[in-house]
TIMAR-501068 format. One record per residue (C-alpha): residue in three letters; y, x negated, z negated; residue number from 1; chain. Coordinates in steps of 0.1 Angstrom, whole numbers, plus 5000, padded with zeros to 4 digits. Example, Ala and Ser with C-alpha at 12.3 -4.5 7.8 and 13.67 -1.06 7.14 Angstrom:
{ALA,{4955,4877,4922},1,A}
{SER,{4989,4863,4929},2,A}
This chain:
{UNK,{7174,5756,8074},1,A}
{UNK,{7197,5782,8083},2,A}
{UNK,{7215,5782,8117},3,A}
{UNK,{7249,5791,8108},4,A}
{UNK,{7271,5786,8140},5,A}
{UNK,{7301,5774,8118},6,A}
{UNK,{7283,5746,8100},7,A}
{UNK,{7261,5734,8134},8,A}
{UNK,{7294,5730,8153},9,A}
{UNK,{7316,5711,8129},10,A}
{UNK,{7314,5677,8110},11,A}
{UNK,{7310,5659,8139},12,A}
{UNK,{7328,5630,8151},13,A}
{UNK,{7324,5596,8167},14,A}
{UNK,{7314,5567,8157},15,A}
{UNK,{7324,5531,8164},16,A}
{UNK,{7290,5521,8174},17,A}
{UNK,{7285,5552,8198},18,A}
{UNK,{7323,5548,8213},19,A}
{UNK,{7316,5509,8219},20,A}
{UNK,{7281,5511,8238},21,A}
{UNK,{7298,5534,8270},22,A}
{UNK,{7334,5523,8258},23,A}
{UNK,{7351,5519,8293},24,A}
{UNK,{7358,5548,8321},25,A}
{UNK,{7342,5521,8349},26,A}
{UNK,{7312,5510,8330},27,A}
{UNK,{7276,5526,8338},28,A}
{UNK,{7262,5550,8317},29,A}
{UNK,{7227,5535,8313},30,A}
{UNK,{7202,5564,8319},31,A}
{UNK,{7161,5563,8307},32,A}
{UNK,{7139,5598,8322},33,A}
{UNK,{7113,5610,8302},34,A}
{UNK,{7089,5629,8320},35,A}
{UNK,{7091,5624,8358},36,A}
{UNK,{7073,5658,8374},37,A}
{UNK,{7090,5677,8400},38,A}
{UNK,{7122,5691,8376},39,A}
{UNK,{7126,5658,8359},40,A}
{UNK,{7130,5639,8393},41,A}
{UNK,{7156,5665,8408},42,A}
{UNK,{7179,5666,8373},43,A}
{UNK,{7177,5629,8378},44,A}
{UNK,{7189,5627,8409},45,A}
{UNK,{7219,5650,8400},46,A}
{UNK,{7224,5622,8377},47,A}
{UNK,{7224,5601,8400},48,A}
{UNK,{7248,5616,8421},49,A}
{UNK,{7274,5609,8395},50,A}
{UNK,{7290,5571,8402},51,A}
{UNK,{7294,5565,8366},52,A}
{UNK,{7255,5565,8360},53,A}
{UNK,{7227,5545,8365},54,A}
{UNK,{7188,5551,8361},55,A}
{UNK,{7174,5517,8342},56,A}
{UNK,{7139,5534,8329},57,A}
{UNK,{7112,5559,8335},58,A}
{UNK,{7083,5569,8315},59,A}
{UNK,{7056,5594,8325},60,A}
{UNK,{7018,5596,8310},61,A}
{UNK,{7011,5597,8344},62,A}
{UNK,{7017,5566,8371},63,A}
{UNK,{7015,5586,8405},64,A}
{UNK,{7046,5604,8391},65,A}
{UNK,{7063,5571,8381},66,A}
{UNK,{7056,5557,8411},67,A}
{UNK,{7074,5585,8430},68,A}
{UNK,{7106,5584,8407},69,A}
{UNK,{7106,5546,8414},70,A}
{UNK,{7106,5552,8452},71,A}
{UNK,{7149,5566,8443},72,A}
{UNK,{7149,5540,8413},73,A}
{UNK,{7132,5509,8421},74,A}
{UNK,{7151,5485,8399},75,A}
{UNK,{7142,5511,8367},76,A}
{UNK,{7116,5497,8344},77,A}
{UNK,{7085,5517,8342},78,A}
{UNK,{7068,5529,8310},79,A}
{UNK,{7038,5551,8298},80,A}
{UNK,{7049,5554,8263},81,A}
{UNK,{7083,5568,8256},82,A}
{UNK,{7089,5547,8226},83,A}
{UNK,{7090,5516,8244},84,A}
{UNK,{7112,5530,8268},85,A}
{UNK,{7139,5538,8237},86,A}
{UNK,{7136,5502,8224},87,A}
{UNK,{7158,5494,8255},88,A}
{UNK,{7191,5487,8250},89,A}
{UNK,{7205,5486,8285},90,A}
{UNK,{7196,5527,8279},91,A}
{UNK,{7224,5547,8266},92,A}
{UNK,{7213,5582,8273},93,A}
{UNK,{7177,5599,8280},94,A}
{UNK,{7166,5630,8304},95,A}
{UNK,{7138,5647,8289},96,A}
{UNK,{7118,5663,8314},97,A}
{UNK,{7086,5663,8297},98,A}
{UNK,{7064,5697,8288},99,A}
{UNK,{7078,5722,8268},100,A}
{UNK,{7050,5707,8235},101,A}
{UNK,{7070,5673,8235},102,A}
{UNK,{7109,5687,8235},103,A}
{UNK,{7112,5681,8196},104,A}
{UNK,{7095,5649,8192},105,A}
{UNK,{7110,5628,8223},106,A}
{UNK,{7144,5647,8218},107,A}
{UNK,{7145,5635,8179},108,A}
{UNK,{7129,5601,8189},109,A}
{UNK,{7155,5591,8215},110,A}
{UNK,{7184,5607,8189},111,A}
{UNK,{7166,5582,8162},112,A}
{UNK,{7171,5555,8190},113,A}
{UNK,{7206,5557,8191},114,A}
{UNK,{7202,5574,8224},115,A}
{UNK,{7225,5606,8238},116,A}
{UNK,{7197,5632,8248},117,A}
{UNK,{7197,5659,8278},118,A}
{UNK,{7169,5679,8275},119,A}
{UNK,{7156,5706,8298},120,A}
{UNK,{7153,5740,8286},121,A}
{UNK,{7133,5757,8263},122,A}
{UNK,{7147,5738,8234},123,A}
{UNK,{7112,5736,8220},124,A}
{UNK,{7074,5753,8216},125,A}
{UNK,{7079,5768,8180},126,A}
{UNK,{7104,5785,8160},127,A}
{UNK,{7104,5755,8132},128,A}
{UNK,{7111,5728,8157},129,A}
{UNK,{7147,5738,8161},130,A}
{UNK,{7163,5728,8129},131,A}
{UNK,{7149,5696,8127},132,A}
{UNK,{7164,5688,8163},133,A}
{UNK,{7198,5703,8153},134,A}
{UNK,{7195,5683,8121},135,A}
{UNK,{7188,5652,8142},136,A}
{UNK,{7215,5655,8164},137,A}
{UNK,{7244,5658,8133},138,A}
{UNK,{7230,5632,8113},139,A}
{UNK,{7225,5604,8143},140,A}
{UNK,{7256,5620,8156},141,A}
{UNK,{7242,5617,8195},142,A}
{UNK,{7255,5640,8221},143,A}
{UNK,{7222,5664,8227},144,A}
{UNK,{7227,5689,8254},145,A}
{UNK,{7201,5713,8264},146,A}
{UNK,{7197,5723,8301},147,A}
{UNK,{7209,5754,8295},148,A}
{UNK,{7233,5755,8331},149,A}
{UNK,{7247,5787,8326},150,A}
{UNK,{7267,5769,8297},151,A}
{UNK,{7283,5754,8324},152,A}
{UNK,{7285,5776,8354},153,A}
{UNK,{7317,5789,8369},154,A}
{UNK,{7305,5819,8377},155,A}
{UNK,{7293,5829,8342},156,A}
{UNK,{7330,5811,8327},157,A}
{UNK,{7345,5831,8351},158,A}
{UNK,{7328,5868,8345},159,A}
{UNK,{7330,5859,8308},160,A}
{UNK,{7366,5856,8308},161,A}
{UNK,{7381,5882,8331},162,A}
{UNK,{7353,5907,8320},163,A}
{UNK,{7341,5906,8287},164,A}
{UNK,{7363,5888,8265},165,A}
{UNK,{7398,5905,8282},166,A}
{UNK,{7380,5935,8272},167,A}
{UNK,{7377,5952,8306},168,A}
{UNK,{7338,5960,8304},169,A}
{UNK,{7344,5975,8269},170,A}
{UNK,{7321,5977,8239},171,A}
{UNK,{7289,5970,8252},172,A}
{UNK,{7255,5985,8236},173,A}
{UNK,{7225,5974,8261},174,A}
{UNK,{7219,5943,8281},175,A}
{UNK,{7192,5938,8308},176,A}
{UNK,{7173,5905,8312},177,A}
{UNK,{7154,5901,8350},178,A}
{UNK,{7135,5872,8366},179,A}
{UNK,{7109,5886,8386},180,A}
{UNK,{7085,5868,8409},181,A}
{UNK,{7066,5877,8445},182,A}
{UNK,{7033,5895,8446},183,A}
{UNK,{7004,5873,8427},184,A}
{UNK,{6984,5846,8449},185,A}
{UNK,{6952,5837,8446},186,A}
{UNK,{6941,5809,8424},187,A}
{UNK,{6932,5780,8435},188,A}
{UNK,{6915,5754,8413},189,A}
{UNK,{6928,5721,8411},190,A}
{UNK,{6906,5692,8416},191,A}
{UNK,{6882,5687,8384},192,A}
{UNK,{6884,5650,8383},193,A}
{UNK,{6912,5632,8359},194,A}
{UNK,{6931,5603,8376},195,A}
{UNK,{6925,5571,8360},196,A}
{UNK,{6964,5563,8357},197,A}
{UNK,{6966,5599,8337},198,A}
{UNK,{6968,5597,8297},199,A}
{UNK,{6952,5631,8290},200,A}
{UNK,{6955,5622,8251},201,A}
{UNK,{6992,5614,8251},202,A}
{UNK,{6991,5639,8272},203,A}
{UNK,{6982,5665,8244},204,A}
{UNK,{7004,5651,8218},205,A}
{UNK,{7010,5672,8189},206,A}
{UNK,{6989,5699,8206},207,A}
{UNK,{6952,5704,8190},208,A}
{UNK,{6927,5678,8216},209,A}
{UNK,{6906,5699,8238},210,A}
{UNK,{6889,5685,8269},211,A}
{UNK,{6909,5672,8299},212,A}
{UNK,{6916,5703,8320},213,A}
{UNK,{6932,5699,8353},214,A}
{UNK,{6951,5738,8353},215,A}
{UNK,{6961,5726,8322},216,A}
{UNK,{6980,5697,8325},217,A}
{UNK,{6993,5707,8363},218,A}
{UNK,{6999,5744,8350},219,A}
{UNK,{7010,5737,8313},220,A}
{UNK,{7030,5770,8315},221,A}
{UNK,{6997,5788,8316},222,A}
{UNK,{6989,5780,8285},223,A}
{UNK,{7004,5793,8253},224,A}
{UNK,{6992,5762,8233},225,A}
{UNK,{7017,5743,8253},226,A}
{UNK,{7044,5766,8257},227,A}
{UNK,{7054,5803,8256},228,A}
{UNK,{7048,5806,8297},229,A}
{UNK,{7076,5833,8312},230,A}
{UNK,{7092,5845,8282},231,A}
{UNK,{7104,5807,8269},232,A}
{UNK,{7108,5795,8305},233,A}
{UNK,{7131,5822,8322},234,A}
{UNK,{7137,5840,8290},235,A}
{UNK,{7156,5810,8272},236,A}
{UNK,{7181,5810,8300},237,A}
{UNK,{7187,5848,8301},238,A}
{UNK,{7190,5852,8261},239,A}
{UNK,{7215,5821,8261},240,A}
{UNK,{7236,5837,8285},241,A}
{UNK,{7235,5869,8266},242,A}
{UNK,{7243,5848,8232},243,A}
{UNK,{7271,5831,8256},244,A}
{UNK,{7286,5862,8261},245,A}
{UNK,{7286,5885,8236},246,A}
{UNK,{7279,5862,8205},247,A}
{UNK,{7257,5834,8190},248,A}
{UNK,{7233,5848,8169},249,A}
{UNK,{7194,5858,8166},250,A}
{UNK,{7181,5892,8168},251,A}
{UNK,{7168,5914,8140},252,A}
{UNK,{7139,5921,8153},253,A}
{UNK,{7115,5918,8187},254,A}
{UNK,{7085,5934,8202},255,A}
{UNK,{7068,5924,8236},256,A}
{UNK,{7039,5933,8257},257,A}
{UNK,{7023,5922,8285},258,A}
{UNK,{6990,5916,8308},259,A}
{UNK,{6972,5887,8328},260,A}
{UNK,{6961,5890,8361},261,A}
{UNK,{6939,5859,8361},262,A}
{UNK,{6926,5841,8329},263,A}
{UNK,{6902,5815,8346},264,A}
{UNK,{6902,5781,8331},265,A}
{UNK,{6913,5791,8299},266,A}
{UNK,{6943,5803,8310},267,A}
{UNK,{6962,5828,8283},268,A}
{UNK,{6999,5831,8295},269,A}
{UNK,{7009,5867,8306},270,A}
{UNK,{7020,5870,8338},271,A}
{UNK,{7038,5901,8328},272,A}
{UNK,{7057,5903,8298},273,A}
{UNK,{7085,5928,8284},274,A}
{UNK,{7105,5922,8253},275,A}
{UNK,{7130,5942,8236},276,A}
{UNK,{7154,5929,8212},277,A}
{UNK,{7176,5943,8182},278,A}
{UNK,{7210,5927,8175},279,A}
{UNK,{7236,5943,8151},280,A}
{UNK,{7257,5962,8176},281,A}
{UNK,{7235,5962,8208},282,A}
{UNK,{7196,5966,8225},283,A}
{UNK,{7185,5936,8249},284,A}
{UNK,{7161,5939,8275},285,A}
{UNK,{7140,5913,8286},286,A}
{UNK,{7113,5916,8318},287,A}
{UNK,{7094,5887,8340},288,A}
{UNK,{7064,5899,8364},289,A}
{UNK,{7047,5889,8389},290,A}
{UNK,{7051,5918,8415},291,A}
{UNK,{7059,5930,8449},292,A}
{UNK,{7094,5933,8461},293,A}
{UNK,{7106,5922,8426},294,A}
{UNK,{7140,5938,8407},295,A}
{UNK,{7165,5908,8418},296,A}
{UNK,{7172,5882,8392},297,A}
{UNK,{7201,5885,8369},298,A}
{UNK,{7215,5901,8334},299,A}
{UNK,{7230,5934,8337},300,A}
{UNK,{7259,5940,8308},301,A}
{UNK,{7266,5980,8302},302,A}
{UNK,{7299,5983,8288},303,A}
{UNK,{7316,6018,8280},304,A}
{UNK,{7342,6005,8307},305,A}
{UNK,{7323,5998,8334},306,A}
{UNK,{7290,5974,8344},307,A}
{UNK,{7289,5939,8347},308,A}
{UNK,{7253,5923,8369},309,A}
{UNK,{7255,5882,8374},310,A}
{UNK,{7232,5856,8382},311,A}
{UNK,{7236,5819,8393},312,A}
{UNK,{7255,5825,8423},313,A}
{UNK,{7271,5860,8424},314,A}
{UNK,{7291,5889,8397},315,A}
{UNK,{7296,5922,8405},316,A}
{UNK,{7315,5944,8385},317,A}
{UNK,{7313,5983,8386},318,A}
{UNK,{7341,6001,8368},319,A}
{UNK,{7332,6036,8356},320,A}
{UNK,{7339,6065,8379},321,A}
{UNK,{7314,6078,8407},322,A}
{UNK,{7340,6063,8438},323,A}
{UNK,{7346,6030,8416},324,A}
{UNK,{7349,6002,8441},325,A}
{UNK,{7327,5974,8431},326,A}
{UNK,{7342,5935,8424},327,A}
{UNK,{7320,5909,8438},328,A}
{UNK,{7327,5872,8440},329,A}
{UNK,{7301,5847,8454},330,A}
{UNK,{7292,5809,8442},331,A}
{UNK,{7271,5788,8461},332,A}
{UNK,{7259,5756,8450},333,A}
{UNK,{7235,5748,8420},334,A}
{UNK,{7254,5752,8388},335,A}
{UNK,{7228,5723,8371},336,A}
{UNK,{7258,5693,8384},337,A}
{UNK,{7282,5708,8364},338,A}
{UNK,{7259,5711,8333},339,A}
{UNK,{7253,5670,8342},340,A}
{UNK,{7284,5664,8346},341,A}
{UNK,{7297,5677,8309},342,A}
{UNK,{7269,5659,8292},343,A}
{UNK,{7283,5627,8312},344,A}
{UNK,{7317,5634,8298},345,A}
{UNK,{7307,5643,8261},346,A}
{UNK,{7289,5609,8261},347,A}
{UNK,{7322,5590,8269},348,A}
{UNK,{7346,5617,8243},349,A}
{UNK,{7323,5626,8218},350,A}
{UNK,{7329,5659,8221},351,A}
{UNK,{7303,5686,8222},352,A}
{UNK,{7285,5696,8247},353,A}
{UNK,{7287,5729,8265},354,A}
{UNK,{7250,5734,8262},355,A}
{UNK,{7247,5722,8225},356,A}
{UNK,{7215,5719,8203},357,A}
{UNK,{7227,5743,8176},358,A}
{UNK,{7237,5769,8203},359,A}
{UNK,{7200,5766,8220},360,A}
{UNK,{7182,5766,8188},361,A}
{UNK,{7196,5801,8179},362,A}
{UNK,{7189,5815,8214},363,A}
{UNK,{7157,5799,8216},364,A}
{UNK,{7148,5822,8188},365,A}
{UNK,{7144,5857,8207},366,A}
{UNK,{7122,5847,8234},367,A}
{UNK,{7103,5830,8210},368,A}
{UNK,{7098,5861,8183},369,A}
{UNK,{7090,5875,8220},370,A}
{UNK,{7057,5854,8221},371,A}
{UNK,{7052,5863,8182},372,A}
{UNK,{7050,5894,8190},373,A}
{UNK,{7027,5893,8219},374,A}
{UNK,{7004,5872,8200},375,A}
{UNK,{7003,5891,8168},376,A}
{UNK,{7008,5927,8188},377,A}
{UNK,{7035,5937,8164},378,A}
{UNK,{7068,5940,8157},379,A}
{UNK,{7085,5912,8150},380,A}
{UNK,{7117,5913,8119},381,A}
{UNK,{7134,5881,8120},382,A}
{UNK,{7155,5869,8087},383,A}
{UNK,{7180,5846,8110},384,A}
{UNK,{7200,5835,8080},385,A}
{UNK,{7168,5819,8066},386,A}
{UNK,{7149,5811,8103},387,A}
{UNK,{7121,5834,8089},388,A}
{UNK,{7093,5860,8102},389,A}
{UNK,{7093,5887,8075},390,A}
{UNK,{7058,5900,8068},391,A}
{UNK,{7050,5935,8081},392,A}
């Protein structure tokens, strides 16, 4: 399928069924979460902090975790299998909160459900998943928004707007990507023995069956089976904003290394990894290590007008000039509410999201080719118009 920006975001408009199931501004939007570990539970519960929304279902393979999301929730039904939990029709929307390996098939399920999706970030495990969730979305016609928050962040609106499309930070050709991490710690092992309210082989999914592991299924992210560890995890969010700001499409080409520290139960994610991307007009950066006193997190823009660093809370621009007096402004607050609160109000209007399917499944791409290329311990040239890896 080829992600053409222009085709993804037109074509869609709503329908009488989907206007008539959350048709008043006082009426509850009925909310299901899929997947109810640590992240799942707090994006609920900036859900929940919205008065038009109320959690009626949550499914987990795992029952201690349900059984803590019902402690906030307890007049929410509780499942094990998310497709039980979309035959319910008091749910109008889903949170998917689930491991990186399940993205595509409980996004495309709950979209085949008639239900609106937000799904946590990265969009999905493999490069192929992404067109068959776009296509999901525009033939159901559901509202999927991917938890991409910097979609929806003043601070990144805001720098966006007064310094790169105003044209202050000029043409820029080189972007750096950080999110660092503290010095490495010291492994400890999990215990060995699987809880009997755990489903290790839903668990697993469309991943190939291997034994039950306990790192595994309480470190997923250590495992490349299950996800592409640092690169997909903090690397989705950093290549999205990059799209975000200076245009939405894939890279040429991609090449990444990177190294393990510790590789004991199997683990194979690196817990250092580098990346370097090729658009058309510009060279991205991408780096995530585990290190001592760590580069602080952020994207660096170099324009031939001046220097533009931002992360979740803070810009700073630097015009050129050696005495050039520095703008900062400061955000506080967690920039996830706002992302929630424009899924909330796409589900009512129809409209889409900020944080969009089509736009994630072309950023997805680079950290993805990232992973490729770590794997394969090549370059990576990437046909976008065609989602394809052209042979060496």
């Amino acid at each position: 399928m080829m992600l053409n920006r222009r085709k993804m975001l037109t074509g869609v408009a709503a329908s009488a069924l989907s206007y008539s199931r959350i048709a008043g501004a006082n009426d509850k939007i009925g909310l299901g979460l899929i997947g109810a570990g640590g992240r799942g539970r707090s994006v609920m519960e900036t859900f929940r902090r919205n008065a038009d929304v109320e959690v009626r279902a949550v499914c987990d393979i795992y029952g201690a975790r349900v059984s803590e999301a019902l402690l906030k929730v307890p007049s929410a039904r509780a499942f094990a299998e998310h497709e039980k939990l979309l035959e319910m029709k008091e749910v109008d929307a889903v949170l998917i909160g689930s491991p990186d390996h399940w993205h595509r098939n409980h996004t495309v399920d709950a979209m085949a459900a008639g239900k609106d999706v937000y799904c946590e970030k990265p969009l999905c495990r493999t490069i192929d998943e992404a067109p068959a969730m776009v296509q999901s979305a525009r033939r159901t016609g559901r509202i999927c928004q991917i938890g991409l928050q910097q979609r929806s962040g003043e601070v990144y609106l805001e720098a966006r707007e007064r310094f790169v499309l105003s044209g202050q930070l000029g043409k820029v050709r080189w972007v750096e990507c950080v999110w660092n991490d503290g010095p490495p710690r010291a492994y400890t092992r999990p215990a060995s023995e699987k809880p009997a309210d755990l489903d290790w082989m839903r668990f697993l999914g469309p991943v190939r069956y291997r034994d039950w592991n306990p790192r595994t299924y309480f470190n997923f992210r250590a495992f490349l089976d299950f996800n592409g560890g640092r690169m997909t995890d903090f690397g989705h969010h950093w290549l999205d904003t990059v799209h975000m700001f200076l245009g939405e499409t894939a890279p040429s080409s991609a090449v990444a290394a990177g190294t393990q520290f510790d590789a004991q139960d199997g683990k194979d994610a690196p817990d250092i990894i580098s990346a370097l991307f090729e658009y058309p007009d510009f060279v991205v950066s991408f780096q995530s290590a585990i290190v001592g006193n760590p580069l602080p997190y952020g994207v660096t823009f170099y324009g031939d007008q001046g220097k533009l660093f931002l992360n979740r809370n803070s810009y700073v621009f630097t015009p050129p000039g050696k005495d050039a007096e520095p703008i900062r402004k400061d955000f506080p607050g967690d920039i996830t509410a706002s992302h929630v609160r424009n899924f909330l109000d796409c589900c009512r209007s129809r409209a889409l999201p900020k944080g969009d399917v089509a736009l994630a499944a072309v950023s997805i791409q680079p950290p993805l080719l990232a992973v490729q290329s770590y794997l394969e311990k090549r370059r990576m040239r990437f046909d976008a118009a065609h989602n394809l890896v052209l042979p060496e």
